[in-house]
C-alpha positions as a Markdown table, in Angstrom:
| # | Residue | x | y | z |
|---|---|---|---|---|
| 1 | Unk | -131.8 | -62.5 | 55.2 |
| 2 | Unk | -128.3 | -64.0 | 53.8 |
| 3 | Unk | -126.3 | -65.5 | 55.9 |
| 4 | Unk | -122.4 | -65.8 | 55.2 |
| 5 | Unk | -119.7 | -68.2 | 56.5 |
| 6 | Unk | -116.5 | -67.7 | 56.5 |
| 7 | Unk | -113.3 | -69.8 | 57.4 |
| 8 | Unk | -110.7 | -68.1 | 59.3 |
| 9 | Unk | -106.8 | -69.3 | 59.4 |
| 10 | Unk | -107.0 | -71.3 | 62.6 |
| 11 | Unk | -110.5 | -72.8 | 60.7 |
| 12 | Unk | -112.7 | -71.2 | 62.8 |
| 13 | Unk | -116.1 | -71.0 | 61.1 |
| 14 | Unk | -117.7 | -67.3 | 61.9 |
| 15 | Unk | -121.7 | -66.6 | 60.5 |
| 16 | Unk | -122.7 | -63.4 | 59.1 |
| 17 | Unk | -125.8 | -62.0 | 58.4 |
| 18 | Unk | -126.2 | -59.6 | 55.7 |
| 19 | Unk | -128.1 | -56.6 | 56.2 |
| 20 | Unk | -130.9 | -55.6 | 53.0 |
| 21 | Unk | -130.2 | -52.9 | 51.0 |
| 22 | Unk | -133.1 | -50.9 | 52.4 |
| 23 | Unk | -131.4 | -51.0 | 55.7 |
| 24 | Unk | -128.3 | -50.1 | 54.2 |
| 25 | Unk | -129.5 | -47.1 | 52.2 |
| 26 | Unk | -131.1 | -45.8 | 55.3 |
| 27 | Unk | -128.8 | -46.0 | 57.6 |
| 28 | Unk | -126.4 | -43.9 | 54.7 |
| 29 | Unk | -129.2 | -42.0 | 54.9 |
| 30 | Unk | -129.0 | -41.5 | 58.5 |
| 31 | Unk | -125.3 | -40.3 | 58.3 |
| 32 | Unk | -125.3 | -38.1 | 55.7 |
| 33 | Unk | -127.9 | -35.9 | 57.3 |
| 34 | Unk | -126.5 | -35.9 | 60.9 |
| 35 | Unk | -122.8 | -34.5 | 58.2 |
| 36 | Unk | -125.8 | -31.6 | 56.6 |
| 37 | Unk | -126.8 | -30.8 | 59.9 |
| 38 | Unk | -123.5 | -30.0 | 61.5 |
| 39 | Unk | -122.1 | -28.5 | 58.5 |
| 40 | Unk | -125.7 | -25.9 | 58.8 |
| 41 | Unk | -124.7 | -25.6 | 62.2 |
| 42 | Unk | -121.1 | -24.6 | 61.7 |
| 43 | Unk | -121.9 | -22.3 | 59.5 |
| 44 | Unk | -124.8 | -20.7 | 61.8 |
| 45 | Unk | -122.1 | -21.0 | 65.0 |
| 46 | Unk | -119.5 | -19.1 | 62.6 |
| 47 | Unk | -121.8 | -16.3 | 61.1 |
| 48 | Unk | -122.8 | -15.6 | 64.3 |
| 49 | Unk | -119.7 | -15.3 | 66.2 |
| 50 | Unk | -118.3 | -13.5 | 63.0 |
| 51 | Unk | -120.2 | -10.0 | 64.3 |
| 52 | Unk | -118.0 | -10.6 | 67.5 |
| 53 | Unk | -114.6 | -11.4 | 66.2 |
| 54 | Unk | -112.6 | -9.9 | 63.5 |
| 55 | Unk | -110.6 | -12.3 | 60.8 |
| 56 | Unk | -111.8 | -15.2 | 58.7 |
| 57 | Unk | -113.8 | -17.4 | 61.3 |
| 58 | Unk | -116.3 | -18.4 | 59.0 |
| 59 | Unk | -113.1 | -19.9 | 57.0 |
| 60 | Unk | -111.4 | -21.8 | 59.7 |
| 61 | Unk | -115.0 | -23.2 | 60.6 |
| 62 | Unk | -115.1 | -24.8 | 57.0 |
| 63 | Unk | -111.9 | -26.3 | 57.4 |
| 64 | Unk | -113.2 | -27.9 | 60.7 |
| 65 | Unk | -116.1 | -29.3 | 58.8 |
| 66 | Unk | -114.2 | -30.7 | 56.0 |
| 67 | Unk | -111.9 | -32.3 | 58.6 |
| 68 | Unk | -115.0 | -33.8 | 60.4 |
| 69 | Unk | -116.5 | -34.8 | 56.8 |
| 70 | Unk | -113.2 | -36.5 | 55.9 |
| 71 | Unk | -112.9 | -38.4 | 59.1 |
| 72 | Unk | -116.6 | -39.0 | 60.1 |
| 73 | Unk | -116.7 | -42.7 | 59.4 |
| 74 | Unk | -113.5 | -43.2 | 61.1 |
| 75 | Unk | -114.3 | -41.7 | 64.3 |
| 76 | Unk | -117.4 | -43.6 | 64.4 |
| 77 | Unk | -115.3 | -46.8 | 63.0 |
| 78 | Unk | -113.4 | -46.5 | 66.2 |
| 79 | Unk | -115.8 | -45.0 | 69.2 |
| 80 | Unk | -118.7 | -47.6 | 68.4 |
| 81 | Unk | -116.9 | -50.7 | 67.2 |
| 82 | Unk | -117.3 | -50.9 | 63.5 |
| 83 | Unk | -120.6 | -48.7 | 64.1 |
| 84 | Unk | -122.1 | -45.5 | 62.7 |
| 85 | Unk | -125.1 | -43.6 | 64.0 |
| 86 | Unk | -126.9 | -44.6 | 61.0 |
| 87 | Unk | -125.9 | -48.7 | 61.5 |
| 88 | Unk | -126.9 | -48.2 | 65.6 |
């Protein structure tokens, strides 16, 4: 594996170690099917509380997802310190 140093401004030297791109692509990998799978289940969840309620559900469900796609990595970002389920 690489390793990386870098130099901070109080010259503080901080190692790295790069992750391979196999890992990488995986772990992308990993993400973007936990996203397909709550988008299918959104959509499942909305169809079938659409027989129930009257209005555009399905709609306002969509807009939730795209919400959650836009803002996935953040939230993870955030709740596991610079971690993703795919990078756990």
């Amino acid at each position: 594996m690489k390793l990386i140093e870098l130099n901070t401004a109080q010259q503080v030297k901080l190692d790295f170690t790069l992750a391979p791109v196999q890992l990488r692509i995986f772990a992308f990998a990993i993400d973007y099917i936990i996203l397909i799978a709550l988008f299918y289940g959104i959509i499942f969840f909305g169809v079938f509380l659409e027989r129930y309620y009257v209005g555009d559900f399905v709609e306002t469900l969509m807009y939730f997802f795209v919400l959650i796609f836009f803002f996935y990595s953040l939230i993870q970002e955030i709740a596991f310190k610079g971690r993703s389920f795919g990078k756990i």
